[in-house]
C-alpha positions as CSV (number, residue, x, y, z in Angstrom):
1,X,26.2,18.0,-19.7
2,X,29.5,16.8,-18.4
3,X,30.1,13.5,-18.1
4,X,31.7,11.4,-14.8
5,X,33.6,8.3,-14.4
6,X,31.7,5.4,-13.2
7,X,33.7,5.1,-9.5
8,X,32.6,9.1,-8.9
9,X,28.9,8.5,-9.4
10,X,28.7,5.2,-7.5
11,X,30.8,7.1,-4.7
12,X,27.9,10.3,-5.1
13,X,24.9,7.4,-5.5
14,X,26.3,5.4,-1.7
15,X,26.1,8.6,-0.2
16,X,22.7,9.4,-1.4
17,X,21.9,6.3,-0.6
18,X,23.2,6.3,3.1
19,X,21.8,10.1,3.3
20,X,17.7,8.4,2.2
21,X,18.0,5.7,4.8
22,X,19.2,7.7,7.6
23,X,16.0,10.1,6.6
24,X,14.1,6.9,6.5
25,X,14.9,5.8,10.0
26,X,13.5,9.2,11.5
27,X,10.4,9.0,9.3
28,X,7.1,7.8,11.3
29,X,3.8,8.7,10.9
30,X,3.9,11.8,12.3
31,X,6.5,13.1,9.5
32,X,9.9,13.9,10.2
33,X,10.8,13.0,14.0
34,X,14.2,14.2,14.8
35,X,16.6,12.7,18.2
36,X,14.9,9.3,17.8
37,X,16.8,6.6,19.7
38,X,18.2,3.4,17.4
39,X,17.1,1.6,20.6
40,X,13.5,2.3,19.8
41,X,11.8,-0.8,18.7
42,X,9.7,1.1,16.3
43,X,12.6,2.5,14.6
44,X,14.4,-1.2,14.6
45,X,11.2,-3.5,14.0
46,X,9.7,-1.1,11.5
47,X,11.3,1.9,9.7
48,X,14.7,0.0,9.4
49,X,13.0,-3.3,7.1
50,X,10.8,-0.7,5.9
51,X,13.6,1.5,4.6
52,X,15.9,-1.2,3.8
53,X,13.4,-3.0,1.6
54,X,12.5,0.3,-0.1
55,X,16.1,0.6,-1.2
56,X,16.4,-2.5,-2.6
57,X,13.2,-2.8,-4.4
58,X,14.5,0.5,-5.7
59,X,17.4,-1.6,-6.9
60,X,15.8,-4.3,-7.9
61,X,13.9,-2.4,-10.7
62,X,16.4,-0.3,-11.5
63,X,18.9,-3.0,-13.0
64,X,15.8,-4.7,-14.3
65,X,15.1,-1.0,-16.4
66,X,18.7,-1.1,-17.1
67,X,18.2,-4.9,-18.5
68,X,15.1,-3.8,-20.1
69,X,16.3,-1.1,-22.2
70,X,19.7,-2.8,-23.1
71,X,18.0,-6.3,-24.5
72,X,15.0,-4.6,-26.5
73,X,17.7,-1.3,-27.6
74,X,14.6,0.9,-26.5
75,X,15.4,3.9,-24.0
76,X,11.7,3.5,-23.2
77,X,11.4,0.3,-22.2
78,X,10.7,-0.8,-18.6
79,X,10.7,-4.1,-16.1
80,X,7.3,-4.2,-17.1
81,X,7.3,-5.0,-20.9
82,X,7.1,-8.9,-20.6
83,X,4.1,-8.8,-18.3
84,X,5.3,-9.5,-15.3
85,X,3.1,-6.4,-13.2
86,X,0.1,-7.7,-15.1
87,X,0.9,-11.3,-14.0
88,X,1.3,-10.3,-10.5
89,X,-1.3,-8.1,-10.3
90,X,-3.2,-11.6,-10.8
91,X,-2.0,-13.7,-9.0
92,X,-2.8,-11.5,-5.6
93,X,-6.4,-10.8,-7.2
94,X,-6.4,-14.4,-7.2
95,X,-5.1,-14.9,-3.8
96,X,-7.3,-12.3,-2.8
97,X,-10.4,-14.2,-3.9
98,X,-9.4,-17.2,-2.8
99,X,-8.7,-15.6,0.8
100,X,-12.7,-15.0,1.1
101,X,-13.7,-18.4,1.6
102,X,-12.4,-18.0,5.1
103,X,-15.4,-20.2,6.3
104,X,-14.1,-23.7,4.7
105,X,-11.8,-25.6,6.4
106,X,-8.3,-25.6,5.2
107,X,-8.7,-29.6,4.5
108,X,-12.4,-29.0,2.5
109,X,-10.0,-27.1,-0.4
110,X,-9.1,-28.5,-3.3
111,X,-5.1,-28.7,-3.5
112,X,-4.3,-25.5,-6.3
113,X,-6.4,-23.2,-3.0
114,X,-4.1,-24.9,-0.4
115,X,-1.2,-24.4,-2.1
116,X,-2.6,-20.6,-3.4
117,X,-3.1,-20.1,0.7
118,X,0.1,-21.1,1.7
119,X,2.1,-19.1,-0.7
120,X,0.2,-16.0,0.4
121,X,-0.1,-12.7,-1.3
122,X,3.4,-12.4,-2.1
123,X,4.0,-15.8,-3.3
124,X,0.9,-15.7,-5.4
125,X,2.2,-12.4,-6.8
126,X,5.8,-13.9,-7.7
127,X,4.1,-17.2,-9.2
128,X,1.8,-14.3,-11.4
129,X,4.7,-12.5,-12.4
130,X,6.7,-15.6,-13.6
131,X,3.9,-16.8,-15.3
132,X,2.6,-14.2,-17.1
133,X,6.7,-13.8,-18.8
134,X,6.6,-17.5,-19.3
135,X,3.3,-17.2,-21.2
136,X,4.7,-14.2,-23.3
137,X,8.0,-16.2,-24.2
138,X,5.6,-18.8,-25.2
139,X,3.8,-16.4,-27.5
140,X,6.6,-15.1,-28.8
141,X,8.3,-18.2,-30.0
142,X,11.3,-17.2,-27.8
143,X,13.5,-14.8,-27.9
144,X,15.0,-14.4,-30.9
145,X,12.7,-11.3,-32.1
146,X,12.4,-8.5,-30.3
147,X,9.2,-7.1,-31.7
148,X,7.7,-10.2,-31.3
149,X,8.6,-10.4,-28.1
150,X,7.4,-7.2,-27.1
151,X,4.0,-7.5,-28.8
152,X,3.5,-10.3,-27.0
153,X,4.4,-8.6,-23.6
154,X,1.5,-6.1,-24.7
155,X,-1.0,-8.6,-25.3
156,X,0.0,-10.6,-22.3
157,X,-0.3,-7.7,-20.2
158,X,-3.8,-6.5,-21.3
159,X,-5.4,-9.9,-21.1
160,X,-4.2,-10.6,-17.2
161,X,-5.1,-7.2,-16.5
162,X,-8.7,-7.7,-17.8
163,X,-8.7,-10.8,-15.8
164,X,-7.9,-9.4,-12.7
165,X,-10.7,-6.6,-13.5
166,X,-13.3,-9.5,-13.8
167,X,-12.3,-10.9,-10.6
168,X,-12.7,-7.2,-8.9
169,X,-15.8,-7.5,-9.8
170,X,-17.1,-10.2,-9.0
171,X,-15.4,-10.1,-5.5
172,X,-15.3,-6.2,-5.0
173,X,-14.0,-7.0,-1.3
174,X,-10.9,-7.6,-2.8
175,X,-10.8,-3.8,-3.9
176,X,-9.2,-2.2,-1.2
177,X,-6.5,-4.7,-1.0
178,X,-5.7,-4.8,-4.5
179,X,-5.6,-1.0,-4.4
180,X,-2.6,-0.7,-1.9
181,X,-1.0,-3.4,-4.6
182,X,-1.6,-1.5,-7.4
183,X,-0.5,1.7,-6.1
184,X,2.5,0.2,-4.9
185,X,3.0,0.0,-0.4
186,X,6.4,-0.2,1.1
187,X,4.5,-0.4,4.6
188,X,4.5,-4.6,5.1
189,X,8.5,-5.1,4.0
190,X,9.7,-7.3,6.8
191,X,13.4,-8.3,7.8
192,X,12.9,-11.4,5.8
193,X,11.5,-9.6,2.6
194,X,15.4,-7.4,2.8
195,X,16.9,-10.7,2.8
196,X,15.7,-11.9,0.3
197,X,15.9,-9.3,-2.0
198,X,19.4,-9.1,-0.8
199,X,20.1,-12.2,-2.2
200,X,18.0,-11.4,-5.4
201,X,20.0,-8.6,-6.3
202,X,23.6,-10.4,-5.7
203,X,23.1,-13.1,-7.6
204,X,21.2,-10.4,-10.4
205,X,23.9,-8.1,-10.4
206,X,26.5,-10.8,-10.3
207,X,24.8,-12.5,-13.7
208,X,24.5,-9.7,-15.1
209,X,27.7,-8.3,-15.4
210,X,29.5,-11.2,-16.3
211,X,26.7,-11.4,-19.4
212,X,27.1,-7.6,-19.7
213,X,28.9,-7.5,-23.2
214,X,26.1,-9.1,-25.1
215,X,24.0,-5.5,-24.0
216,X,27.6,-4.1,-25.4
217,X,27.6,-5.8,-28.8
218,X,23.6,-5.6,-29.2
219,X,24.1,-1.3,-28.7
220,X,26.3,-2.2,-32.3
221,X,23.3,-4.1,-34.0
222,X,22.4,-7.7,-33.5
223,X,24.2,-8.8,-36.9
224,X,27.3,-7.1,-35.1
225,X,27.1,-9.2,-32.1
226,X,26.8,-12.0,-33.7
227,X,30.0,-11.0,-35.7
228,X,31.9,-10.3,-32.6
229,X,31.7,-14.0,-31.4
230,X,29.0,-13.5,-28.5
231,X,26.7,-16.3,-28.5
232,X,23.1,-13.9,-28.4
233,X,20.3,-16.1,-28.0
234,X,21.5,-17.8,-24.9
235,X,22.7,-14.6,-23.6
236,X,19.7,-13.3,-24.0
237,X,17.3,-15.9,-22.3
238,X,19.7,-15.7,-19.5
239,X,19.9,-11.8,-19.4
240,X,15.8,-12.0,-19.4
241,X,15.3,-14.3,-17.2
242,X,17.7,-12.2,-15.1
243,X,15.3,-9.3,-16.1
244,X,12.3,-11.5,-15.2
245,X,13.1,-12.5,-11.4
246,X,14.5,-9.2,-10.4
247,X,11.5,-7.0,-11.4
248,X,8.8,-10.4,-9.8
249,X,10.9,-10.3,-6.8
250,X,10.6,-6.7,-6.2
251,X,6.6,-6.4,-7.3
252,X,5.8,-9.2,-5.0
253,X,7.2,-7.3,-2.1
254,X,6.3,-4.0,-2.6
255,X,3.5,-4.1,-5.6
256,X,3.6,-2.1,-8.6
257,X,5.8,0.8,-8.3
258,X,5.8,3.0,-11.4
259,X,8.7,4.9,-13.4
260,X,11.7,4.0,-10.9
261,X,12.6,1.0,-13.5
262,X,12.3,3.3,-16.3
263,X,13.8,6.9,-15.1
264,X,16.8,5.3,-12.9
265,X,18.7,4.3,-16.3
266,X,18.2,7.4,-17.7
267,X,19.5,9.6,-15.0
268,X,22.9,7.3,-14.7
269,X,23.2,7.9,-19.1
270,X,22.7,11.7,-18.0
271,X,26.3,11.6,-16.7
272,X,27.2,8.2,-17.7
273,X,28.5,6.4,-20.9
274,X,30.8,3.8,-20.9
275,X,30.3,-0.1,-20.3
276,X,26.9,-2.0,-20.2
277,X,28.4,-3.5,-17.1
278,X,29.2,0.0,-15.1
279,X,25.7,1.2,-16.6
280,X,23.9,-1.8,-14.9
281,X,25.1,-1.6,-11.6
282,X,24.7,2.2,-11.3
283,X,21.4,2.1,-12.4
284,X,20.7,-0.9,-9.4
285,X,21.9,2.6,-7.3
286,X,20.1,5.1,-8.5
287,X,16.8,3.1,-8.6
288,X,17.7,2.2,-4.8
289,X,18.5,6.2,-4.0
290,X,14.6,6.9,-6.2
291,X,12.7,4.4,-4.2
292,X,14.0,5.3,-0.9
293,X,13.4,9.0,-1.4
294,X,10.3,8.5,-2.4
295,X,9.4,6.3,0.1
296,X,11.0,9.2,2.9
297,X,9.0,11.8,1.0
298,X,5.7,9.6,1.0
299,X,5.7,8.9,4.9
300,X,7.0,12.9,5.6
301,X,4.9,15.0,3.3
302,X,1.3,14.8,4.6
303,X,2.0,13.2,8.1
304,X,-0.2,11.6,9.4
305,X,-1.8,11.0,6.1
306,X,0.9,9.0,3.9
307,X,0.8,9.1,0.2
308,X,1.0,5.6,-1.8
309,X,4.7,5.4,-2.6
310,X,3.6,4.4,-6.7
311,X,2.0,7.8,-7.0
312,X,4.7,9.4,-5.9
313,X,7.1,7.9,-8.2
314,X,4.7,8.1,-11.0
315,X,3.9,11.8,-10.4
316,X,8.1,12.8,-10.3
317,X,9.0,10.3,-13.2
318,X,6.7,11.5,-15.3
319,X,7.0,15.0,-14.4
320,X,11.1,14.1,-15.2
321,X,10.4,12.3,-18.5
322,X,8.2,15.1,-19.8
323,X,10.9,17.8,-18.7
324,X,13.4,15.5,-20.6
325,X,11.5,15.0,-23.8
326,X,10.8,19.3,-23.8
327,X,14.2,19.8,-23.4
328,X,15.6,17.7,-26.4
329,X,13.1,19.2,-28.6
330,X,14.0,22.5,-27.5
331,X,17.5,21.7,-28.2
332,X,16.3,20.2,-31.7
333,X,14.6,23.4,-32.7
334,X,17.5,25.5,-32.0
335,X,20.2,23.2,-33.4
């Protein structure tokens, strides 16, 4: 497959992305609603945040999959490796629970449920999602092995999540509401939600490109970075705590939304080699242009009926990563 230069797929990747929201605006519940007014308050006060927020969640997880699969050297590797969706996942369960002792008074609860109140679903899912990679760092010993690491990820991952089974069950109100989490729902992203995801992905993008040539030296070997003068473990904790707050940011907002972390990366190496840096911020594109189509194609395909936007995802990246691993066997057997 032919190759591009990095300034002709961003150029291809803004127009996409302009292309999804403009579809976006015009989506509604009843599908695909063309001539709609920008006036329209349902258009300004809903689909615009909603749209918006899709595309940089998309973002979000896609320079977090970018992050991912540079630190650990893994094309397979996701946002998710460290935890953070189990953590998350969590911490609304916990919310959730909490949320059902709507009889007491506010001033009857003990402080940690005040505070868990306040914070909300979202907050609760952030604080779950930094958590649960703080506890896997802590397992791990830091960062200075990667196996380590990612076994710990695993284990962290499959505790919380048997956690926030127990507390399904023994408060199976919480079901429903956990379910839109878990399948990932773009419906609740507010104007303040954009903003600050916004500001998540600036300051992300911005950090990560300036530490950008450690994922260079580490595509050479670790003992190669470390020749090359780049100081790797504090590059590293930075680039995943980087990794970290992108991928919380986006699951608090939108829940767990499957493959767009992992496939985005994948499609910009399609057409794309060159510098970590270039790699990173394409990918932030790409997973922006995913989640946004998805989103469109969720609200449009079985109006009224809309389809949880995780599925979606998970049904086409799959469906892409199984066409992807066919073909390079294919081309394996005939080389």
């Amino acid at each position: 497959m032919n190759k591009m230069p990095a300034a002709q797929i961003a150029a291809w990747l803004a127009a996409l992305s302009l292309l999804a929201l403009g579809l976006g605006l015009i989506t509604g519940s009843l599908g695909w609603e063309w001539g709609v007014s920008w006036s329209d308050p349902i258009v300004q006060d809903i689909r615009l945040p909603r749209t918006v927020g899709a595309w940089l969640a998309g973002a979000l997880l896609g320079l977090a999959g970018a992050l991912a699969q540079g630190l650990f050297r893994n094309p397979l590797a996701d946002p998710y490796l460290l935890g953070s969706a189990s953590g998350a996942s969590l911490g609304v369960a916990v919310a959730l629970s909490l949320g059902l002792w709507g009889s007491a008074s506010f001033a009857d609860m003990s402080e940690a449920m005040q505070w868990a109140m306040r914070l909300g679903l979202t907050g609760m899912a952030f604080v779950g999602a930094w958590a649960a990679v703080l506890l896997t760092l802590l397992l791990a010993k830091g960062v200075e092995h990667t196996l380590r690491l990612l076994l710990a990820g695993v284990v962290v991952g499959v505790v919380l999540g048997a956690l926030t089974s127990l507390l399904t069950l023994v408060f199976p109100q919480t079901l429903p509401a956990m379910q839109s989490f878990l399948l990932g729902n773009t419906s609740m992203l507010s104007g303040q939600a954009c903003v600050l995801m916004a500001t998540v992905l600036l300051s992300s993008a911005g950090l990560s490109w300036i530490f950008s040539p450690l994922l260079d030296g580490l595509r050479l070997g670790e003992s190669t970075a470390h020749s090359l003068g780049l100081r790797v473990l504090p590059l590293r904790i930075v680039l995943l705590a980087v990794m970290g707050l992108a991928t919380a940011t986006a699951v608090a907002q939108t829940g767990l939304i499957a493959f767009v972390g992992l496939v985005a990366p994948h499609l910009v190496r399609a057409r794309f080699t060159g510098r970590s840096a270039s790699l990173l911020v394409l990918s932030a594109l790409m997973g922006g242009v995913l989640l946004t189509t998805a989103d469109v194609l969720a609200r449009g395909l079985w109006a009224p009926q809309e389809l949880p936007v995780g599925v979606l995802t998970g049904i086409l990246g799959g469906g892409y990563l199984l066409w992807r691993i066919h073909s390079s066997q294919m081309a394996g057997s005939s080389a």
